[in-house]
N, C-alpha and C positions, 0 to 999 in steps of 0.2 A: 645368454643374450637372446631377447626375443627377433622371431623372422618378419619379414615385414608380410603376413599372415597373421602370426600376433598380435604386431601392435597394431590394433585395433579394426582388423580385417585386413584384406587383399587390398593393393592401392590405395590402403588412406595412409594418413600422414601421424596416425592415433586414435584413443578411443576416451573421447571427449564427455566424461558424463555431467550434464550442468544440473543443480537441485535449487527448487525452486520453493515457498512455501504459498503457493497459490494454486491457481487451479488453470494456469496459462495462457487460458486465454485472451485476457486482457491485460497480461504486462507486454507490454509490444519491447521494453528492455529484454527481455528474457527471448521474446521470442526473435527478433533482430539478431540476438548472438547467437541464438541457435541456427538460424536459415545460413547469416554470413560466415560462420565456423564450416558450418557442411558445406558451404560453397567452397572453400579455399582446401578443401580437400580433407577435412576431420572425421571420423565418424563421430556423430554425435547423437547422447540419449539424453534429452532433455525429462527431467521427473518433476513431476508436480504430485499435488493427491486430491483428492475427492471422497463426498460423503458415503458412497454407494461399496458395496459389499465384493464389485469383482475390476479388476484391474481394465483400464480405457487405454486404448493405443489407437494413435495414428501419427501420420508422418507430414511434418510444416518445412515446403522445401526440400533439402534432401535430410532435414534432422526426425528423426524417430521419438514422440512424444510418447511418455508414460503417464500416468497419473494413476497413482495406487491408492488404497483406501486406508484412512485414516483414521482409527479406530481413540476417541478420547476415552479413557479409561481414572488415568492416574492424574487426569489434570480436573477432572470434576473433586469438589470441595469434600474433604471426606471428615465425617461430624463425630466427636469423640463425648457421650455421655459424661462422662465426669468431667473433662476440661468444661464442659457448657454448662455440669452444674455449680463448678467453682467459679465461672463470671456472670451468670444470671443462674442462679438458681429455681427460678420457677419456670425457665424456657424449656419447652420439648428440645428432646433431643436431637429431632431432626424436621427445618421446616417444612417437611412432607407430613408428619403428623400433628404441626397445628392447623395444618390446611384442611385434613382429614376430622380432626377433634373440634374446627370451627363450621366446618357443611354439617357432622355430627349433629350438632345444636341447634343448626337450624331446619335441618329435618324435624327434629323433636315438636318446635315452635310451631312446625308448618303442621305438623302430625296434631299439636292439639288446640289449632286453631280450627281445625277442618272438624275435630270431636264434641265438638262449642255450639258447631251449625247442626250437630245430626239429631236426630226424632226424638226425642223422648230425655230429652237435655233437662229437664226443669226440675225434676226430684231430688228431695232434699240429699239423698245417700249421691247421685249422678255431680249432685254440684258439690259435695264435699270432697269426692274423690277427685274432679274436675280443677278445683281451688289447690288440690294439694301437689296435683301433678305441674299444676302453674308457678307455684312458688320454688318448688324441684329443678322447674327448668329455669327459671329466672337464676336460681344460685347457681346452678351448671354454669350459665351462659355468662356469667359476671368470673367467677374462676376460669374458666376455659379463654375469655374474654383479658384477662390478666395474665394467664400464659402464653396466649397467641404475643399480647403485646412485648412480652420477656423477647421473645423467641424473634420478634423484626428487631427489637432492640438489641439481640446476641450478634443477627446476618450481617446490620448497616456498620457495627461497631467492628465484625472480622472483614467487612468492604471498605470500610471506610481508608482511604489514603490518613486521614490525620490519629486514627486509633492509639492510643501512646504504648497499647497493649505490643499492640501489630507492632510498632515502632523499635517498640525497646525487642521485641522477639528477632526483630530484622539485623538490629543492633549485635544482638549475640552469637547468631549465627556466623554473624561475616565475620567475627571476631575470632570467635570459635575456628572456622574453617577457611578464612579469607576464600579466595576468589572458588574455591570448589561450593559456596555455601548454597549455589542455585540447585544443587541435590538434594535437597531438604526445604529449601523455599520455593521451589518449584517442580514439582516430581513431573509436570506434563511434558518436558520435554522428551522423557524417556517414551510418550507414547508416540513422538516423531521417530526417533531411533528406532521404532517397531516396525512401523511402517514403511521405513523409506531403506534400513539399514543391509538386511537381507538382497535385496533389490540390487543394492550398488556393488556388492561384494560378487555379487555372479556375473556380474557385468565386466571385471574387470579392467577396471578403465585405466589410461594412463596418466591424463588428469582429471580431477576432479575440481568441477566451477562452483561454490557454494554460493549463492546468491541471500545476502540478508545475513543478520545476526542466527536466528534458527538455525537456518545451514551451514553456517557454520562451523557451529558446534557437530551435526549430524555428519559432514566433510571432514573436519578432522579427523574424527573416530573411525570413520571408515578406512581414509588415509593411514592414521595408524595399525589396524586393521590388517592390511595392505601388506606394510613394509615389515612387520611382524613375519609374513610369510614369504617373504623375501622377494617382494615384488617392489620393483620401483618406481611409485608411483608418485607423481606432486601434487599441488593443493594452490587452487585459486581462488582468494575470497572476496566478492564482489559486495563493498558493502555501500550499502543504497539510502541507508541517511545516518542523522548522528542521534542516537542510539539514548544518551540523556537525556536528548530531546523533547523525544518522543512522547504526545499525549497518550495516556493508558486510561481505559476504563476499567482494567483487569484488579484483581483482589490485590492490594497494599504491598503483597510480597514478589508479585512478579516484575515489575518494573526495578528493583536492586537485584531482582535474581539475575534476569536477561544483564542488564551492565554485568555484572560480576563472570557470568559464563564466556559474554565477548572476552572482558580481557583475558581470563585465563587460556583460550583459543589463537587467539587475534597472532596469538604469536608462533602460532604452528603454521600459520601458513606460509609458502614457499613464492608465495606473489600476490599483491593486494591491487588491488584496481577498484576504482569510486567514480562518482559521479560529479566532481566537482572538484575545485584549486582548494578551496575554503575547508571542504573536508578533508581532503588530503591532508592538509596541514592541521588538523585538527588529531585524527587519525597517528600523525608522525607524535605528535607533542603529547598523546594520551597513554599511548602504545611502547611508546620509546622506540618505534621503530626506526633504523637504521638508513631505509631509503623511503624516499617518496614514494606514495602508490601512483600509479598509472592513472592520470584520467583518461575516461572514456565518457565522454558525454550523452547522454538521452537525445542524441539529435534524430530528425527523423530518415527517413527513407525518399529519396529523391531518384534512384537510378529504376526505379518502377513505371513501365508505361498506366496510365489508368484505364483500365479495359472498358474499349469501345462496345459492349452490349448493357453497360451502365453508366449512364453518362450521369457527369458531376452537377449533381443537385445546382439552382441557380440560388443561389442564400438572397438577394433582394425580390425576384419574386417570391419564392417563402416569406418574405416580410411585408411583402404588399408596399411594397415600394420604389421609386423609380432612381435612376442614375443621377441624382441632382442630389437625392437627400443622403445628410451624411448621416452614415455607417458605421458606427462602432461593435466591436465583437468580444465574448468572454470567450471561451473553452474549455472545458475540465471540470470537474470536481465542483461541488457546491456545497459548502460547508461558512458558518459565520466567518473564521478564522482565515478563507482564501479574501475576505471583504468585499464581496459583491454586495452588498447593503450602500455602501459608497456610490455607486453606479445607479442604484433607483435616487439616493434621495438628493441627488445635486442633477438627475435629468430638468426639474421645472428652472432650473438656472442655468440649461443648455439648451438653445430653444433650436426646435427642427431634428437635431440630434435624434437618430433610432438607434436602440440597441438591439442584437441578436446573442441567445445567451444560449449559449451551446451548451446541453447539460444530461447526465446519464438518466435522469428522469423527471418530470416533471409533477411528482404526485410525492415528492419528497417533502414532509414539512415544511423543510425551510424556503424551496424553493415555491413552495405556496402562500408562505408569509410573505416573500421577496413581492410577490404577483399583489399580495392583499394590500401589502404598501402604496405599490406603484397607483393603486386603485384610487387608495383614499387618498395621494398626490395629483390626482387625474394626468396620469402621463402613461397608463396601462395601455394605451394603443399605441407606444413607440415604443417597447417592448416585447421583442418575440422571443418564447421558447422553439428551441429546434433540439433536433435528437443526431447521434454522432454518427458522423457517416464512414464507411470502410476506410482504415486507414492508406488508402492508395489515393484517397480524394478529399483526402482532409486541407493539403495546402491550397491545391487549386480552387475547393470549395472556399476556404478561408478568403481567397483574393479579391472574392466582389466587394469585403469591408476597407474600409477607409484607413483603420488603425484598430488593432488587437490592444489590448488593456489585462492588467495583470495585476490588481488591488491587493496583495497580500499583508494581511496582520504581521508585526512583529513575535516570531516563534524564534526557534535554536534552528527548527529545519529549513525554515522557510527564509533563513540568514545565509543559509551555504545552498541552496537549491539554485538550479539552472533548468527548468522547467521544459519539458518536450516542447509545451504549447511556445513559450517563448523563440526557440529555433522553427515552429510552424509559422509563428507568424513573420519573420526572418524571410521565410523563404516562400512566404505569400508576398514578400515584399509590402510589407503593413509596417509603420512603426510602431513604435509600442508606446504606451503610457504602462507604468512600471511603479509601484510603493518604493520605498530607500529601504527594502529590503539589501544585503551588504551584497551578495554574489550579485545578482544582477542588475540592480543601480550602481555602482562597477561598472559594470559591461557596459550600460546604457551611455554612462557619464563617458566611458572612452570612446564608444565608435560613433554616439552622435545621430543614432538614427533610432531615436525616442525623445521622451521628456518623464523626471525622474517626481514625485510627489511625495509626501511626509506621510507615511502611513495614518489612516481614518481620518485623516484632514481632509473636511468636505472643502473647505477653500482652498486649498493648496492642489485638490486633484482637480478641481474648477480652472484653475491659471492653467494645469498643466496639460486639460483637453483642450481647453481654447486655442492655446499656442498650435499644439499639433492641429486643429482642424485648419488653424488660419493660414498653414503653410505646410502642405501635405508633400507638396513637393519636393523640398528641401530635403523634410528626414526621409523620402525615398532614393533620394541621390547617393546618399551614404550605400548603396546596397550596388550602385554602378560606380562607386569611385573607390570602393574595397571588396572587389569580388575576390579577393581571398577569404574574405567571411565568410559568405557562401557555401565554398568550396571546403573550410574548415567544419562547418555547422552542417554537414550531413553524415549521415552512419556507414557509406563506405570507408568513410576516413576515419570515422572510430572503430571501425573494425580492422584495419589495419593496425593500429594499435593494440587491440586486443589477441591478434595474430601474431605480434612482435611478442607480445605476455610471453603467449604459449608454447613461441618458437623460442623465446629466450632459455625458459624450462625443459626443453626438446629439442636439443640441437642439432639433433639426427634429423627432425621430421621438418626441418627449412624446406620451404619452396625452392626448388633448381632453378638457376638464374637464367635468362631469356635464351642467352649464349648457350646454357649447359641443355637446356629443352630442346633448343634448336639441333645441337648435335647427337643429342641422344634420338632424333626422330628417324626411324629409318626410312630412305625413299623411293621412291613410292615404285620405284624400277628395282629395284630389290626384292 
């Protein structure tokens, strides 16, 4: 039986290790369960990785960050000579040597263009060997020119998603080995396990938090690992979307490897906790699992004072405009599929209307074609780009707009998602304009403090900003007539449930109830 020295140091209540596949800084989920675990008494080693060569440590709150170096070894594409001469036969073997055998070429070309201009070019013997070196290179350059193109034609056909080659190969493996077949369809995971594997085992932790499909799998293992050597240790898996969903741009076989790994995993764990009802239940029905997982919602951070030697940017001055005009706001991510494109092009049929589009950069394609529309619309001056401010002043900063907006495309994830930005702007007291994405036009249709639109329906989100602008009032009463939303939609209250996960799994490391604190304190004349 371990001493409470063991489990997880002097005075904590365990030794918390949470695995991340990021680099932590900007999952504010990952980092919120690591500050509120170490507050409630956990020791906690939150691990992430990075590109660099020697391990990064520092400590957020009282949790202790890792980030160990992530070495891709067996997830780069490894190119097999004979397989590539049995489906294109004239492609190199590897396309670093037609890249090398097409500069080759035109070295040559440059070589005896530049021999054409020099002194003494015009004799009959100078121009025969001159002609002959020319039709020498031209044949080179038309063969090499023929292999290069085998060789894009071998790359696009082993990337391609619809390859029938790739397909039918995908086909037999899973067959061959059902859910073990991401060992062979995707050997890069094993370069996580390198990385991260060693790491958690010297750590000895009593739970382990996997966050995402990756960690998963890398938590299991360890876990197993673990109880192998007669430690008792459990398993948390924190899974943060649905996993079929997900757009990949990754080579054909990774997207059936990663499914196939979750479930054979999914069922090792000893406690699931998600981000959402939708996936939960999705989760139970995929899984076969027995009980619901826990949600813990992405809500944000509200029990934080905003420090007084940085005060909260004013979002309408930055927009160059005054308390009269209304204010609309995006936040987050800029991609076609969150449907910001909806937002420029029905602004000339919102007249006075500014937007503020909060976004991680502004020199992003899209969010440069966003700007080049708005131009050729002439509404580019009721549009502001603005950059993201410390999260301790994101609601407050949010509060100067009118109403927060959430245009999301119909996806898998963006069906069960509950969006951080959605509970900011909650608690900027914003209503929302919202797509009939399923989680949260839900939410919206229940509590009444938004208005719901038909996803890229320019008319439809037309009625449904006018409405809100025309009675701002209204949907902000919702937020004084159910302050228990409020009070649900911030992350002490999801960390309380994540504290309930962990104590369920640790019945030893309960918090002592107020009574039992009280009596254990000795006083102070003692």
């Amino acid at each position: 039986m371990q001493t409470e020295d063991e489990v997880g140091g002097a005075g904590s209540r365990g030794r918390v290790v949470m695995l991340v596949d990021n680099t932590v800084e900007r999952d504010s989920r990952v980092q919120k369960a690591a500050m509120s675990a170490a507050a409630a008494g956990w020791e906690v080693h939150l691990i992430g990785f990075h590109r660099g060569r020697k391990k990064k440590r520092w400590t957020l709150g009282g949790a202790n960050v890792m980030l160990v170096p992530l070495h891709e070894v067996l997830s780069k594409p490894r190119y097999r000579p004979v397989r590539s001469m049995i489906r294109r036969p004239l492609a190199y073997g590897h396309p670093d040597v037609a890249t090398y055998r097409r500069r080759l070429v035109m070295s040559r070309r440059a070589e005896l263009a530049a021999a054409r201009l020099e002194p003494g070019t015009k004799g009959p013997v100078r121009k025969t060997w001159l002609l002959g070196r020319r039709v020498v290179t031209k044949v080179q350059q038309r063969w090499i020119g023929l292999r290069v193109h085998q060789t894009d034609s071998l790359t696009a056909a082993r990337n391609s998603q619809q390859s029938p080659l790739e397909k039918l190969m995908v086909a037999v493996w899973l067959k061959l080995l059902g859910d073990r077949a991401w060992r062979v369809l995707d050997r890069g995971m094993w370069d996580w396990e390198a990385a991260y594997g060693k790491v958690i085992d010297e750590l000895e932790p009593d739970i382990i938090h996997g966050n995402d499909f990756r960690m998963l799998a890398v938590g299991a293992r360890a876990t197993l690992r673990a109880r192998a050597k007669g430690r008792q240790v459990k398993f948390v898996w924190d899974a943060h979307e649905y996993l079929p969903g997900v757009r990949w741009n990754n080579p054909p076989r990774w997207h059936p490897a990663m499914i196939a790994m979750e479930r054979e995993y999914a069922k090792l764990a000893d406690a699931i906790v998600t981000v959402s009802d939708p996936l939960a239940d999705w989760l139970v029905e995929e899984h076969g699992l027995k009980r619901k997982p826990a949600v813990v919602l992405n809500a944000p951070v509200t029990d934080i004072e905003v420090s007084a030697d940085q005060p909260v940017p004013d979002m309408r001055e930055m927009c160059g405009i005054d308390s009269d005009t209304p204010l609309a706001v995006y936040s987050g991510g800029a991609t076609k599929q969150r449907g910001l494109d909806i937002i420029i092009e029905t602004l000339p049929r919102l007249p006075r209307l500014h937007v503020a589009l909060i976004v991680p950069s502004s020199r992003a394609d899209y969010v440069k074609a966003l700007m080049n529309r708005a131009t050729e619309l002439d509404v580019r001056d009721r549009v502001t780009l603005l950059p993201f401010v410390p999260f301790d002043q994101v609601v407050p900063f949010l509060a100067a707009a009118d109403f927060g907006i959430h245009p999301l495309h119909h996806l898998p994830n963006h069906e069960i998602a509950l969006a951080t930005k959605f509970f900011e702007y909650a608690h900027a007291r914003l209503p929302i304009v919202v797509s009939d994405v399923k989680a949260m036009s839900e939410l919206v249709n229940e509590t009444g403090h938004g208005e719901v639109f038909r996803a890229e329906d320019e008319d439809d989100f037309v009625r449904a900003v006018t409405a809100v602008m025309q009675d701002l009032k209204r949907y902000r009463a919702v937020y004084d007539e159910r302050p228990d939303l409020l009070r649900e939609w911030t992350w002490p209250a999801q960390a309380e449930i994540l504290d309930g996960v962990y104590t369920e799994l640790m019945p030893s490391s309960a918090k002592p109830s107020a009574e039992k604190q009280s009596a254990a304190k000795p006083s102070v004349h003692e």
